[in-house]
C-alpha positions as CSV (number, residue, x, y, z in Angstrom):
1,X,51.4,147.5,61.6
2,X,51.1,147.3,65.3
3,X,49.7,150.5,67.4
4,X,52.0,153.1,69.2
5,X,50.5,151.7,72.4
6,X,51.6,148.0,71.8
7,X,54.9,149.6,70.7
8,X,55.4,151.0,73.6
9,X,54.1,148.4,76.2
10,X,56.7,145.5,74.0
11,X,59.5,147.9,74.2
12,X,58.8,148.6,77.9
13,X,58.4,144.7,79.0
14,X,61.4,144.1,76.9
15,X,63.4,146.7,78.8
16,X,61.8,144.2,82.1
17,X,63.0,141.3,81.3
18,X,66.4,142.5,80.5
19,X,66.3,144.3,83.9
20,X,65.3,141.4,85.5
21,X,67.7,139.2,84.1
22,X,70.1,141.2,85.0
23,X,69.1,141.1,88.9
24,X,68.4,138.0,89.0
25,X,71.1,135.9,86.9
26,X,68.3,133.9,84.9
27,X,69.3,132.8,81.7
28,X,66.4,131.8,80.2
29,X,64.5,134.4,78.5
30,X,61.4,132.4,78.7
31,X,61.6,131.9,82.2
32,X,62.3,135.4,82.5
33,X,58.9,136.4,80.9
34,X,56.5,133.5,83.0
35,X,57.7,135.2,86.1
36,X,57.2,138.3,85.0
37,X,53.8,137.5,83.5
38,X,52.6,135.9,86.9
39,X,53.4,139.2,89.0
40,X,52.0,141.1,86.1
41,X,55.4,142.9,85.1
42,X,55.5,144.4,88.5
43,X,59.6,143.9,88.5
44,X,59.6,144.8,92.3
45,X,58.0,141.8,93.1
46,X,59.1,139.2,90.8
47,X,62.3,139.7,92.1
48,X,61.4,139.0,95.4
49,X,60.1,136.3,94.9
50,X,62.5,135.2,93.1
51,X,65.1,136.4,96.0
52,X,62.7,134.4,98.4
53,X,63.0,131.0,95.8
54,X,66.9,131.6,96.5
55,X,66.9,131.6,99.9
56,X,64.7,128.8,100.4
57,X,61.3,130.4,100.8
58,X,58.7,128.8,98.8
59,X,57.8,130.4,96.0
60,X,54.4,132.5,96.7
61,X,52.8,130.7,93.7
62,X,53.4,127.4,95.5
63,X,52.5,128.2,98.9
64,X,53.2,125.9,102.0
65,X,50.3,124.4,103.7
66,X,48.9,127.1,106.5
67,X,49.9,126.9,109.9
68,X,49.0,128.3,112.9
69,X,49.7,132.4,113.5
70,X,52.5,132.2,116.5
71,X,52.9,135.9,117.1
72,X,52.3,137.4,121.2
73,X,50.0,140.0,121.0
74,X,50.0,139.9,124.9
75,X,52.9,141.8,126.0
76,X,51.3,144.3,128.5
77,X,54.7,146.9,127.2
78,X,53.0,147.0,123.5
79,X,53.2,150.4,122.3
80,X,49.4,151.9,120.9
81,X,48.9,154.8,118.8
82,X,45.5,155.7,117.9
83,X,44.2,158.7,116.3
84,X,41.0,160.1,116.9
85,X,38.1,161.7,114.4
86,X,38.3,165.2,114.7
87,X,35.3,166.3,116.5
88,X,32.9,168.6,114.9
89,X,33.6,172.8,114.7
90,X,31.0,175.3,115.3
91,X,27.2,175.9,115.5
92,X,26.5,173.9,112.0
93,X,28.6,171.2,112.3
94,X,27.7,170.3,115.9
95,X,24.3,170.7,114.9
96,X,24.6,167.7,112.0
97,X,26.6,165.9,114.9
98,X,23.7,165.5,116.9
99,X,21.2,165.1,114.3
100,X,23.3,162.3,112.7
101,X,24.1,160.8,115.9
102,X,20.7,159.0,116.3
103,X,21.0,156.6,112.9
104,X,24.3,156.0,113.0
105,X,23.9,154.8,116.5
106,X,20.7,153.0,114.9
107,X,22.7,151.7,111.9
108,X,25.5,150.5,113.4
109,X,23.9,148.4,116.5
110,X,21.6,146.7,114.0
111,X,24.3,145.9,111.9
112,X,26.3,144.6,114.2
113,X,23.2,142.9,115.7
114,X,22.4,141.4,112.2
115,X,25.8,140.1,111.9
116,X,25.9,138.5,115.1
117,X,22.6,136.5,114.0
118,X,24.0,135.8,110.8
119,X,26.9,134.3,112.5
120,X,24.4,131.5,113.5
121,X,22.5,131.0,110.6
122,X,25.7,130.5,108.2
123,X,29.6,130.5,109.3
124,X,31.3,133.5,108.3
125,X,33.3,132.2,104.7
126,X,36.4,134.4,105.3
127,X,36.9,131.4,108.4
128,X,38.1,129.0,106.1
129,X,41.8,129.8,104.7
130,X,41.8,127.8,101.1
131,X,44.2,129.9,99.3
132,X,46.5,132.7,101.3
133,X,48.8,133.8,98.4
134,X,46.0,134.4,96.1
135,X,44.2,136.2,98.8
136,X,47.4,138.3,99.4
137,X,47.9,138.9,95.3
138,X,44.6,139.5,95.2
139,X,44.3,142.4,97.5
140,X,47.7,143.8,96.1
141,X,46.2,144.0,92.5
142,X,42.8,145.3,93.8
143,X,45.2,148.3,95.7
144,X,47.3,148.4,92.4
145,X,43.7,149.0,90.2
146,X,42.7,151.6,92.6
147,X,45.5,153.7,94.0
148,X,48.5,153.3,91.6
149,X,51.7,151.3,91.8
150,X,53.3,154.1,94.3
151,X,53.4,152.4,97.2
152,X,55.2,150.5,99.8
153,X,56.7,146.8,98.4
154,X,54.1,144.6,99.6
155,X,55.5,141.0,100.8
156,X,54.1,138.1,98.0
157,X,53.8,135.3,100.2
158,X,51.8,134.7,103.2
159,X,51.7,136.1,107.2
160,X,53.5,133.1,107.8
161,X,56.1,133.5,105.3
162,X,56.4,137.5,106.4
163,X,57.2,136.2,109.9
164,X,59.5,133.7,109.2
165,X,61.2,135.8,107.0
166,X,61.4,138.9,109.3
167,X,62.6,136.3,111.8
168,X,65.4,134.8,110.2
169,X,66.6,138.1,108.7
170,X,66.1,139.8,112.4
171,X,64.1,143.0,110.7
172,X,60.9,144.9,111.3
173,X,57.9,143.7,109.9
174,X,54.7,146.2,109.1
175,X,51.6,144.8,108.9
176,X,48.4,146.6,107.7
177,X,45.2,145.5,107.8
178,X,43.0,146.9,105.0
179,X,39.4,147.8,105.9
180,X,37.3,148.0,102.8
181,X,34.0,149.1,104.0
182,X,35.9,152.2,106.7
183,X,35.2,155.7,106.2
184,X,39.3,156.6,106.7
185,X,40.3,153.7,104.5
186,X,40.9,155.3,101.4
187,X,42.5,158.7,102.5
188,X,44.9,157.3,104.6
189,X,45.6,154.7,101.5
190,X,46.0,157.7,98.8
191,X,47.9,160.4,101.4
192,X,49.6,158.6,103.5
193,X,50.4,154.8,102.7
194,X,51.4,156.2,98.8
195,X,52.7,158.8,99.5
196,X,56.6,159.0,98.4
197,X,58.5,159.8,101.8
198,X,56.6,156.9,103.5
199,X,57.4,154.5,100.7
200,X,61.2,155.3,101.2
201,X,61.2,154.9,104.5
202,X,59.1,151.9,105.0
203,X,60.9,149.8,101.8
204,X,64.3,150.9,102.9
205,X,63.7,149.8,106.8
206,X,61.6,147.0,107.0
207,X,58.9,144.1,105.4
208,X,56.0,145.5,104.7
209,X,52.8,142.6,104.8
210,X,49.2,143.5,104.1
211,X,45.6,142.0,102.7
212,X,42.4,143.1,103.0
213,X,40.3,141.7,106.1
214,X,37.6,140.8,103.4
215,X,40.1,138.1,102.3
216,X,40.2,134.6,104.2
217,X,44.2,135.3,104.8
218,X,43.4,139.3,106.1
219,X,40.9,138.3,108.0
220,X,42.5,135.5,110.0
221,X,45.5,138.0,110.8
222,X,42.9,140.5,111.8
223,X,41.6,137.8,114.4
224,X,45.5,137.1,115.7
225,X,46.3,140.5,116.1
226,X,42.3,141.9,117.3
227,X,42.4,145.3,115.7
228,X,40.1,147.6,117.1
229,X,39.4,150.4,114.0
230,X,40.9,150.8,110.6
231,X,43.7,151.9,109.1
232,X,45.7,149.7,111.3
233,X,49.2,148.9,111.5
234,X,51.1,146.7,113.9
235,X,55.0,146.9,114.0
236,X,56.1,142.7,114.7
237,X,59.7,141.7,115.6
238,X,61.7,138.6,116.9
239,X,61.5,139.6,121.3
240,X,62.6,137.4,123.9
241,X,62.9,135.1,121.1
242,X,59.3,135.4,120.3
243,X,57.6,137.3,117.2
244,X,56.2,139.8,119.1
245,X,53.8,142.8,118.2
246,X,55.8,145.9,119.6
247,X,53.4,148.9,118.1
248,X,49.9,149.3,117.4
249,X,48.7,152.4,114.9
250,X,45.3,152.9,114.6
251,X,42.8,155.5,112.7
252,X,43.7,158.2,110.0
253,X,47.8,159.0,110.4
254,X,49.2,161.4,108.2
255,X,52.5,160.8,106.5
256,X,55.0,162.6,109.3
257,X,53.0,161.4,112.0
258,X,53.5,157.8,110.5
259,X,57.2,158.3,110.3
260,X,57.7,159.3,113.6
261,X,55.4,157.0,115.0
262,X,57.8,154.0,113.2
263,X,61.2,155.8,114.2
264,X,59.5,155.9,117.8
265,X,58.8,152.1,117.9
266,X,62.0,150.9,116.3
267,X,64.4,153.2,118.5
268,X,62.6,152.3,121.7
269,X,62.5,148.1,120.9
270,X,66.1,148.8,119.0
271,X,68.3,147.2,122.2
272,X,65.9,144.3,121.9
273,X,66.8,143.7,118.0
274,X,70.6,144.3,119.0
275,X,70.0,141.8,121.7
276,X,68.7,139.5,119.4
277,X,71.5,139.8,117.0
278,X,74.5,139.2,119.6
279,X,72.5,136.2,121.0
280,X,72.0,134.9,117.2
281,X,75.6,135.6,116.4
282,X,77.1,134.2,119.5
283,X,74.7,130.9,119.0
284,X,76.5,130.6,115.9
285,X,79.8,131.0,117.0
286,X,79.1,128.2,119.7
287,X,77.7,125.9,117.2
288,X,80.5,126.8,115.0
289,X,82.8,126.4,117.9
290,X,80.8,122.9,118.5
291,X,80.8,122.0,114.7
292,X,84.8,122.4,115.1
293,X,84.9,120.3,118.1
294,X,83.0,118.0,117.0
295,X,85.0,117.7,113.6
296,X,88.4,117.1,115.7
297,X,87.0,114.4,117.9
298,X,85.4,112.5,115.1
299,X,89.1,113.2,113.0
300,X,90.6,112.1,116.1
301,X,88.5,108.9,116.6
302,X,88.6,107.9,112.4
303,X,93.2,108.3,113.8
304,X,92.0,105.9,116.7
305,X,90.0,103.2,114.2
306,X,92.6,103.4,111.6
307,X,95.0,102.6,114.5
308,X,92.8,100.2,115.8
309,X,92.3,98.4,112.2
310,X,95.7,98.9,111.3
311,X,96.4,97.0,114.5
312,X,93.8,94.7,114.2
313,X,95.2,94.1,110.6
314,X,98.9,93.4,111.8
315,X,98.0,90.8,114.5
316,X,95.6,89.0,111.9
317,X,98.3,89.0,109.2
318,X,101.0,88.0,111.8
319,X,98.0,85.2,112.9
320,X,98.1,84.1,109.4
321,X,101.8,83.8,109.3
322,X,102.6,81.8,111.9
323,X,99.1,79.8,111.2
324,X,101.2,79.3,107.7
325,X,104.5,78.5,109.8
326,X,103.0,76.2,111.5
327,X,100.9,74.7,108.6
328,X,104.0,74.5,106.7
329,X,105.9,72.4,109.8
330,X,102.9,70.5,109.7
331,X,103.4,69.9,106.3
332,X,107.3,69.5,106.2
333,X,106.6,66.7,109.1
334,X,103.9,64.9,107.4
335,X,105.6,64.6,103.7
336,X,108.6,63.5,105.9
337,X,106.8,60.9,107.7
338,X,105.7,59.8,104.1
339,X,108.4,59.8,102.6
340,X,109.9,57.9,105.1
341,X,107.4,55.5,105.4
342,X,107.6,55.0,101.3
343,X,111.6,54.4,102.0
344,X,110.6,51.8,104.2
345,X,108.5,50.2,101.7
346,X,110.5,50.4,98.6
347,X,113.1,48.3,101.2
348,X,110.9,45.6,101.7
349,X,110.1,45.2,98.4
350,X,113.6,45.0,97.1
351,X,114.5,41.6,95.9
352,X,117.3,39.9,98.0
353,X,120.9,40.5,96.7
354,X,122.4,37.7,94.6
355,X,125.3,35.9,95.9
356,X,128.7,37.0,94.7
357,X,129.5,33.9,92.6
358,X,126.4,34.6,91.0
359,X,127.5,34.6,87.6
360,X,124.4,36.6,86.4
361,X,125.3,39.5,88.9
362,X,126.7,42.9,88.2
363,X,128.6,44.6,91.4
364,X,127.6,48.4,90.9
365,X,129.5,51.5,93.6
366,X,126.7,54.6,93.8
367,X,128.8,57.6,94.8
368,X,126.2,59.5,96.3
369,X,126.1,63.4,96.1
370,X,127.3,63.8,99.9
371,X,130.3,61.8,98.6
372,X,129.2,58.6,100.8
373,X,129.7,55.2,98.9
374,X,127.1,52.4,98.6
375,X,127.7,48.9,97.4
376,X,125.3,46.4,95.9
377,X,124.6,43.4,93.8
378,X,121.8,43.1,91.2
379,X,121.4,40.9,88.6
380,X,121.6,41.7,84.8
381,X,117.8,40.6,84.2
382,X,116.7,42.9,87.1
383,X,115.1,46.4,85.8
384,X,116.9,48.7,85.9
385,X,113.8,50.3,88.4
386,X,114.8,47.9,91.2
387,X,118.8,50.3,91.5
388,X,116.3,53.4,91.3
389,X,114.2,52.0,94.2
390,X,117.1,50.6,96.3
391,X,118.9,54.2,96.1
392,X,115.5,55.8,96.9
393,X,114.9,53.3,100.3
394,X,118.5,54.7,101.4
395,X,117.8,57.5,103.9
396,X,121.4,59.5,102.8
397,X,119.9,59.6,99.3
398,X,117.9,62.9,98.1
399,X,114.3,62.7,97.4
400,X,114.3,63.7,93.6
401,X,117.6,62.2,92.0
402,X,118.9,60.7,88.6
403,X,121.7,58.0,88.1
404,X,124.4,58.9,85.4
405,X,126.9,56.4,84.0
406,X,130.3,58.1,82.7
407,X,131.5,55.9,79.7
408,X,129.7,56.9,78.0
409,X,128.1,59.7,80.0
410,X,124.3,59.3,80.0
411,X,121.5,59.2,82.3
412,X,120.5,55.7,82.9
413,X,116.3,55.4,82.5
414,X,115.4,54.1,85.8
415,X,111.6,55.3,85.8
416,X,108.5,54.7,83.5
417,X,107.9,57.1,80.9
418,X,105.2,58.1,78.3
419,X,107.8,57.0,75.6
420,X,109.1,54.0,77.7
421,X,106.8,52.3,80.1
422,X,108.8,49.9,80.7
423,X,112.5,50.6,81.8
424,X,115.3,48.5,80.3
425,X,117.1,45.7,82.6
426,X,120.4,46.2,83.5
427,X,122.0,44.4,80.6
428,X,119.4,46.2,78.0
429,X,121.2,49.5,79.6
430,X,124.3,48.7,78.7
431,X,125.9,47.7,82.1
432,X,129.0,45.6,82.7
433,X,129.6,43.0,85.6
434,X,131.5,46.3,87.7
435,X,130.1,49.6,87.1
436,X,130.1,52.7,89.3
437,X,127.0,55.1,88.9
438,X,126.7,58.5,90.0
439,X,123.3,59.5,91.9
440,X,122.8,63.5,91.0
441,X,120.6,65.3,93.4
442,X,117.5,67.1,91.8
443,X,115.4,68.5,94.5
444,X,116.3,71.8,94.3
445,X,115.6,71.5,90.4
């Protein structure tokens, strides 16, 4: 039977994942749970990330490659906050002031000393930037371990990521600089960085970065942005279309004083974001405007080419019809030619006509189908293919005809066949010494 603690934690990471399915549409379960297991069920900032997935923000588990911090830290107008040590009260404590004074002074110019020879000797590691998002989820569960989860959302990606984020969303963006080894570090993380009225008004307002400068990632924004002491905080925000540090706070703030400082910076450099915002919104109404434009000319030149093609396809077709006109006259005129030419020669071929005392001779009248007459004499041995071929040599005769007798009615076989290769002579067809034939036109058959 399982403990009342694992009881608990299952019931409370199931009550997670249905939360977190529910804010961020997922429907597998499984999926659910990996993402939740690689922020360490800290819903806040699984969905975030997952927010940032949607958006097009890689995911802080695949980070892009690092680029180059583009943020002015030079505008003479930056705001700076800093807040002092108190000095020492009375007899006693000004007393261990001056009898302290001596080491520290001691301490701290041989350490710095001893770093600056160090520097020589071996290349300070934090200078090489292998892996920003673990150096950011790092810090974030170090701060977790050590001061609770009560605090600000931190931003799960890189510094890179925060600005391009804060950019494209035009908001404020909070970066702090954690100082492990400063004397103020901890109070200011446990009173005034935790501390409830803060958190509200720093998660409801703006993105809130950090990473501790003992990181690669921290350390490389603490180099773009040259803090002076720790805590620090800089306030960055899209200026003269630049990411631009407006506000510097530095030393041990208290929770008011933080709020006020904040309200301060984001009042006085509010114009600026407004600015920002009509700029951005009027870009995007010209290149909407432009898009639109740009849509009608390119509708209105696809009308011009269809016209054009349509056109071009009317003059090619009209081309192709007379080129067929033509073709066909060309045509018409050559099978004329030939046919006339094959007239001429079925003439001359055509044996003489017998003599009309020729007592072998039959006298036959074609009645032709334009109701002309022709007359002729053959004789009764002749086949019957030499009438066929003396009608077709006549130039009043159609090109595809038949001869028909009418007692009895039949279509005399003038031409070779498959059945009849050879046509019958004029006596084997049943002709008398006077017959009168009728030609029957079938060239439109």
């Amino acid at each position: 039977m399982a403990a009342p603690e694992e009881q608990d934690l299952s019931q409370a990471q199931t009550e997670k994942l249905l939360q977190f399915q529910d804010l961020t549409g997922l429907e597998s379960m499984d999926q659910c749970r990996r993402t939740l297991e690689q922020h360490n069920w800290n819903i806040e900032a699984a969905v975030q990330d997952r927010l940032n997935e949607q958006e097009g923000v890689p995911s802080v588990f695949n980070p892009p490659p690092t680029r180059p911090l583009q943020v002015n830290t030079t505008d003479h107008r930056v705001y700076s906050y800093i807040v002092s040590r108190p000095h020492p009260r009375g007899l006693l404590g000004w007393s261990y002031y001056l009898i302290m004074l001596p080491f520290r002074f001691t301490y701290y110019t041989l350490l710095d000393i001893f770093r600056f020879a160090l520097r020589f000797i071996r290349p300070d590691p934090r200078g090489r930037v292998t892996d920003p998002v673990g150096d950011v989820m790092s810090f974030i569960h170090s701060f977790e371990e050590k001061y609770g989860r009560s605090h600000p959302v931190f931003y799960q990606g890189t510094y890179s990521q925060a600005l391009n984020d804060a950019k494209r969303e035009l908001r404020y963006l909070l970066v702090y600089l954690h100082g492990e080894d400063h004397q103020d570090t901890d109070e200011f993380c446990r009173t005034t960085l935790c501390s409830e009225e803060v958190l509200t008004f720093i998660n409801t307002r703006m993105l809130f970065w950090a990473c501790s400068t003992s990181k690669p990632e921290g350390y490389r924004v603490s180099q773009a942005l040259r803090e002076n002491t720790y805590p620090f905080l800089a306030m960055i925000m899209l200026k003269d279309r630049k990411m631009t540090v407006v506000g510097r706070l530095e030393g041990l703030i208290q929770p008011e004083d933080l709020i006020n400082q904040l309200t301060f910076i984001m009042e006085a450099n509010q114009t600026f974001l407004m600015s920002e915002r009509l700029e951005r919104e009027e870009r995007n109404q010209t290149q909407v405007l432009r898009q639109q434009q740009d849509e009608a000319y390119l509708a209105s030149l696809r009308a011009d080419q269809e016209k054009d093609r349509k056109k071009r396809e009317e003059q090619e077709q009209k081309r192709q019809e007379e080129e067929k006109a033509r073709q066909s006259i060309l045509d018409e005129e050559k099978r004329r030619r030939t046919l006339e030419e094959e007239k001429e020669r079925k003439s001359e071929c055509l044996p003489p006509e017998p003599p009309l005392d020729d007592p072998d001779s039959v006298k036959i009248v074609f009645k032709l189908p334009n109701d002309t007459r022709v007359e002729r004499r053959f004789l009764f041995s002749q086949s019957s293919t030499v009438i066929h071929d003396f009608l077709f040599s006549l130039k009043q005769t159609p090109e595809k005809f038949q001869i028909v007798a009418n007692f009895p009615r039949r279509v005399l076989p003038c031409l070779p066949t498959e059945e009849q290769p050879n046509p019958p002579s004029l006596k084997e067809a049943g002709l008398s010494r006077s017959e009168v034939l009728f030609v029957q036109d079938l060239t439109d058959d």
